[in-house]
MIZANU-414421 format. One record per atom (N, C-alpha, C): residue in one letter; z, x, y. Coordinates in steps of 0.001 Angstrom, whole numbers, plus 500000, padded with zeros to 6 digits. Each point is the difference from the previous one (the first is absolute). Last residue first. Example, Ala and Ser with C-alpha at 12.3 -4.5 7.8 and 13.67 -1.06 7.14 Angstrom:
2
(ronu S; (507080; 512850; 497750))
(ronu S; (500060; 500820; 501190))
(ronu S; (500730; 499230; 501090))
(ronu A; (499930; 500290; 494280))
(ronu A; (500000; 499110; 501190))
(ronu A; (500000; 500900; 501200))
***
This chain:
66
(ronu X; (891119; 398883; 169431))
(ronu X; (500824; 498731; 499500))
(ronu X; (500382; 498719; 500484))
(ronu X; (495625; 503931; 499328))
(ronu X; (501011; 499253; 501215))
(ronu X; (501037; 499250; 498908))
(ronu X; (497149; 504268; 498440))
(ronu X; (499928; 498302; 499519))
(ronu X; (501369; 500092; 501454))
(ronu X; (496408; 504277; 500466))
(ronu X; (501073; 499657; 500131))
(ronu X; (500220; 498160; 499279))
(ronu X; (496159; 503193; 498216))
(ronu X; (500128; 499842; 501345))
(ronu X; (501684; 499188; 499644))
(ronu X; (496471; 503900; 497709))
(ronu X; (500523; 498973; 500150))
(ronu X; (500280; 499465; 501121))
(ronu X; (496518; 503012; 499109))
(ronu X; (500493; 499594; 498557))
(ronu X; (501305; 498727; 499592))
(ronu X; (496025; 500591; 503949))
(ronu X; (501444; 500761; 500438))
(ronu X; (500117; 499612; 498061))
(ronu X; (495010; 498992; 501412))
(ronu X; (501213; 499459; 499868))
(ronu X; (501260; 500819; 499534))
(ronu X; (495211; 500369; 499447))
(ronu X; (500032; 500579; 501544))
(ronu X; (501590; 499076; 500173))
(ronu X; (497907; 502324; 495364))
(ronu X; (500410; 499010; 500882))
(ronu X; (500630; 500359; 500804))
(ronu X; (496021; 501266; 495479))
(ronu X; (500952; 500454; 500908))
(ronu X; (500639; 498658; 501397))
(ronu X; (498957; 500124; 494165))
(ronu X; (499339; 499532; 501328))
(ronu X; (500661; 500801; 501485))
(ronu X; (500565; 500978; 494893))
(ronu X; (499563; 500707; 501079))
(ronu X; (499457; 499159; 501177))
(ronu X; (502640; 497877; 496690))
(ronu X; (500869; 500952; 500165))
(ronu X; (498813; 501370; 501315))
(ronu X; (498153; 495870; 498295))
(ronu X; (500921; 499505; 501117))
(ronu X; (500889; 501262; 500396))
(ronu X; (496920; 500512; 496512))
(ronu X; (499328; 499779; 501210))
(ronu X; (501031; 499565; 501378))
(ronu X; (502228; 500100; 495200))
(ronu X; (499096; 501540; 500643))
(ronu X; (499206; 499795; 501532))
(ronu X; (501435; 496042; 498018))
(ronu X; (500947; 500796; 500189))
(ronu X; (499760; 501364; 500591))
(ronu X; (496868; 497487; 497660))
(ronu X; (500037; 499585; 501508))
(ronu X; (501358; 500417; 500712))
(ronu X; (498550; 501702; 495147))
(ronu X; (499111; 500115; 500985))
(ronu X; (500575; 499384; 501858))
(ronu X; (502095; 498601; 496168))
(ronu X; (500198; 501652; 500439))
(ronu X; (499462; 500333; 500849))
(ronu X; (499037; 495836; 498165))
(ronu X; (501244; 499889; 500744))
(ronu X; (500773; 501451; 500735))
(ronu X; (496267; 499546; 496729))
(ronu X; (499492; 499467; 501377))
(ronu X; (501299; 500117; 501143))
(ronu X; (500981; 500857; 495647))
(ronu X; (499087; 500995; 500211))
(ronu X; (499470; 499933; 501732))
(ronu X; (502658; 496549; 497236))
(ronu X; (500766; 500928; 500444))
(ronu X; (499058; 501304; 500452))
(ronu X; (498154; 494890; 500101))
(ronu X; (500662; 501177; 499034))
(ronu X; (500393; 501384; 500404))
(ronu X; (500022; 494961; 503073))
(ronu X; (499636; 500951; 499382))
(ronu X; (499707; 500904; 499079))
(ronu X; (502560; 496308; 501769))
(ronu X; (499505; 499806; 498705))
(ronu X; (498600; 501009; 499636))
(ronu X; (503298; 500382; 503779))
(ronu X; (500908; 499915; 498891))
(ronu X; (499144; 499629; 498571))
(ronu X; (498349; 499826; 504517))
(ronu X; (499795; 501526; 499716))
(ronu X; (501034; 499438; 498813))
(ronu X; (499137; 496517; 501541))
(ronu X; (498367; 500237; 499831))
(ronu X; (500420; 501860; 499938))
(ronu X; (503887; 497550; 501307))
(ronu X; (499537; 499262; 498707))
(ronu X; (498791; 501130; 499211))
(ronu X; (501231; 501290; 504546))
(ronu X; (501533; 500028; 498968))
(ronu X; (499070; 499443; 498081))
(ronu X; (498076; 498382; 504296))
(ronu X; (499353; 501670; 499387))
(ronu X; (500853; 500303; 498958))
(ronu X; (501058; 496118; 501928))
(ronu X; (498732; 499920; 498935))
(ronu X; (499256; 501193; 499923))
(ronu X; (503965; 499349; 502676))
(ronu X; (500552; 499684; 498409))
(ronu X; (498527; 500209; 499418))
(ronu X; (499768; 500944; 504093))
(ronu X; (500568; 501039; 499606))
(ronu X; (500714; 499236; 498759))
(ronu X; (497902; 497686; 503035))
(ronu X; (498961; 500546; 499210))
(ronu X; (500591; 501024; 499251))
(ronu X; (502925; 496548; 501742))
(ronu X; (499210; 499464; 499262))
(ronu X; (498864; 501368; 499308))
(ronu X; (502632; 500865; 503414))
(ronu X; (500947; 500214; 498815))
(ronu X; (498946; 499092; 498888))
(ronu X; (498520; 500107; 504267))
(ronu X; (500247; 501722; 499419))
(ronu X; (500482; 499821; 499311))
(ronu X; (497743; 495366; 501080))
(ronu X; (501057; 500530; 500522))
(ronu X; (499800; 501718; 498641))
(ronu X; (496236; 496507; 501973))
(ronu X; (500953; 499623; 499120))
(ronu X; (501411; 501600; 500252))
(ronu X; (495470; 498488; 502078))
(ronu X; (501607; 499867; 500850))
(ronu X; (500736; 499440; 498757))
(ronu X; (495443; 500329; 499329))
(ronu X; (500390; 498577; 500427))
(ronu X; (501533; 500586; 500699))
(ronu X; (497291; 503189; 497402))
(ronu X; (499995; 498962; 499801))
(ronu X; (501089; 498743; 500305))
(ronu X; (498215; 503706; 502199))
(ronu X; (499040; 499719; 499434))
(ronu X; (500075; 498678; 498898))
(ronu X; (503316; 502128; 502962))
(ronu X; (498768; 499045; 500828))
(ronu X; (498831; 499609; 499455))
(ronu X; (503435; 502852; 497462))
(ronu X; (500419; 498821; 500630))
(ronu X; (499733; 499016; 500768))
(ronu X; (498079; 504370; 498831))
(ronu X; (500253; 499052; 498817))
(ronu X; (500389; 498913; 500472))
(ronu X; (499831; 503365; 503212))
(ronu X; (498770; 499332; 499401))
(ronu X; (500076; 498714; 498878))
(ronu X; (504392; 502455; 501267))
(ronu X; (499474; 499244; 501029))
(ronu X; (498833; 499153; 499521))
(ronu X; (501379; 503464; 497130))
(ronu X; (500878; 498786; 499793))
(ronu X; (499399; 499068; 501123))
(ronu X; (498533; 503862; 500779))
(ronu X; (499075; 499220; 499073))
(ronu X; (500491; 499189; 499291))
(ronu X; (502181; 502659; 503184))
(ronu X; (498619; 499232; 500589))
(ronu X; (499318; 499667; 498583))
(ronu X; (503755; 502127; 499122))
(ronu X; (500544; 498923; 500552))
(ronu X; (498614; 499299; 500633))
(ronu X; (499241; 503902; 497583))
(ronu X; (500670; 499034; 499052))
(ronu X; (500454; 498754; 500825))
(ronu X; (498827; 503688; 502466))
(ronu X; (499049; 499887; 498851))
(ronu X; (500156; 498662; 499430))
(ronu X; (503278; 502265; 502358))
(ronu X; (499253; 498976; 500819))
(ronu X; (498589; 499524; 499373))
(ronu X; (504750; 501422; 496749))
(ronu X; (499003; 500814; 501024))
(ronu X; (498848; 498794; 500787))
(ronu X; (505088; 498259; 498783))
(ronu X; (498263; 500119; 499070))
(ronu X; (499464; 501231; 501366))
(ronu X; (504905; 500448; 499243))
(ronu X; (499354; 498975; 500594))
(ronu X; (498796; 500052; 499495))
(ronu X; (504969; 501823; 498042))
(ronu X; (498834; 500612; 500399))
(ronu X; (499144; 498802; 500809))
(ronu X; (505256; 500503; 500327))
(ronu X; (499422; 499950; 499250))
(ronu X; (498443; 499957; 500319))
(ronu X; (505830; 500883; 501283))
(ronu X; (498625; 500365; 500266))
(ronu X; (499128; 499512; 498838))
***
């Protein structure tokens, strides 16, 4: 079992991706990765926190097929 993006998070992986050019979810998810890693650790709390109360319309997990 493992967790899935809340639908929040996945429609705006979507946006992003039409926004710029159909570049790919793993592409924007390295450059948040990056753009939150050079954060300072204060800020970096902060968006943690916000993510920890976001509420989600997504099951906590879901079944991995083999």
């Amino acid at each position: 079992m493992t967790k899935q993006f809340d639908k929040a998070v996945y429609q705006l992986l979507q946006r992003l991706r039409v926004t710029h050019n159909d570049v790919s979810q793993w592409e924007i998810l390295q450059a948040a990765l990056v753009a939150y890693g050079s954060r300072p650790k204060v800020e970096r709390e902060v968006f943690l926190e916000e993510v920890h109360k976001a509420p989600s319309d997504q099951p906590t997990e879901y079944p991995i097929r083999d």
